[in-house]
N, C-alpha and C positions, 0 to 999 in steps of 0.2 A: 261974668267975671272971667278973666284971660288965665287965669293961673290955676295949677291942680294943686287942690289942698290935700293934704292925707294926714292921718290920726295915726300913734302909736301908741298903741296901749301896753302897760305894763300890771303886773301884779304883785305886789307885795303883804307878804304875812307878816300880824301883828302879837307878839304876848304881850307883856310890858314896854317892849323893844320890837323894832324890825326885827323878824327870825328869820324870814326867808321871802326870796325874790329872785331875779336871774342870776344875780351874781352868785349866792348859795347854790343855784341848779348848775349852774356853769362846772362850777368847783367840785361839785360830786357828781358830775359826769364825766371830771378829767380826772377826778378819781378812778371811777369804774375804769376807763380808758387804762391808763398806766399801771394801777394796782398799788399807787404811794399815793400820797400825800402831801411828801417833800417833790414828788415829781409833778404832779398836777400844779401845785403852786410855781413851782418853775417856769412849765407849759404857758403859765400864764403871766408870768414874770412878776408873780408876788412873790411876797416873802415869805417862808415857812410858819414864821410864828403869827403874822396877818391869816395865814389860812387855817390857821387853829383858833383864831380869835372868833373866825367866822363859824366853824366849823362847831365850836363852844357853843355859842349863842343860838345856834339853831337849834342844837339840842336843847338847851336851856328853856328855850321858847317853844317847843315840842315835847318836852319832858323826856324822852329819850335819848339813847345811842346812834347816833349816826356810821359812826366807822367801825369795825373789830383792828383793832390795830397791833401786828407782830411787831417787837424788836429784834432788830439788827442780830447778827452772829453769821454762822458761814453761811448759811441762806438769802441771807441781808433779811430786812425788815419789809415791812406791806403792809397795808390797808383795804378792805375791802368795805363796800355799804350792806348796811343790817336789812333786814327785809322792812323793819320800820320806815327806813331811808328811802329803797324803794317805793314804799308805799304811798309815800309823800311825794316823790318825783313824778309818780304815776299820777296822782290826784292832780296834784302843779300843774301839769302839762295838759288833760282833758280840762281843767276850768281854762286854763290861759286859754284854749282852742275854741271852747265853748261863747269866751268870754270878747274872743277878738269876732266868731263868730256875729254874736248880738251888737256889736260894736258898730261893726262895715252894716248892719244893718239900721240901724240908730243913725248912723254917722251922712249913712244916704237918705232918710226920712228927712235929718232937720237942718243937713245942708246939701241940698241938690243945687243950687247955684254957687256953691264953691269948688265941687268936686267934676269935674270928666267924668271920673273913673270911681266909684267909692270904692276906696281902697285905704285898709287898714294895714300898717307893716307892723306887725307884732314880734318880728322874727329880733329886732334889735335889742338884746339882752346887755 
């Protein structure tokens, strides 16, 4: 075959509901990043009250805290991740690694005549 196939794998966590996937780790890494909330969703050009819905339902579906959240005053307001939060981005990230790993290796096993190159892009969140 003339053409390079490639696979992207992605991950998503399950409670009742989707809890968490790139787009949850995107959003609390542009947390970490900026130190808001309202800014991270900005970053990303959602909407505030979309990045609470998200931010909700992760916890929801993990049973914890995800942000410590200050209000506004002369300081202004912020958000920072709980260690819980971390602990999950940490996990997230060595399965997603683990998992793209076993993949490009799978992916070259049961299709060597589709692929050049076996090549997973796992990076597309």
């Amino acid at each position: 075959m003339e053409k390079n196939i490639t696979v992207r794998l992605t991950a998503r966590l399950f409670a009742e509901e989707k809890c968490y996937g790139p787009g949850v780790e995107q959003l609390l890494k542009a947390v970490e990043k900026h130190r808001s909330l309202r800014a991270a969703a900005a970053s990303m050009s959602m909407a505030y009250s979309k990045a609470w819905s998200i931010i909700r339902a992760a916890e929801q579906g993990f049973g914890c805290k995800l942000l410590h959240s200050t209000i506004g005053g002369s300081g202004g307001g912020g958000a920072e991740l709980t260690d819980e939060a971390r602990q999950i981005m940490a996990a997230y990230e060595t399965y997603c690694a683990r998992l793209s790993e076993y993949g490009q290796a799978l992916f070259g096993e049961l299709f060597p005549f589709c692929a050049r190159e076996n090549h997973i892009d796992s990076t597309r969140k």
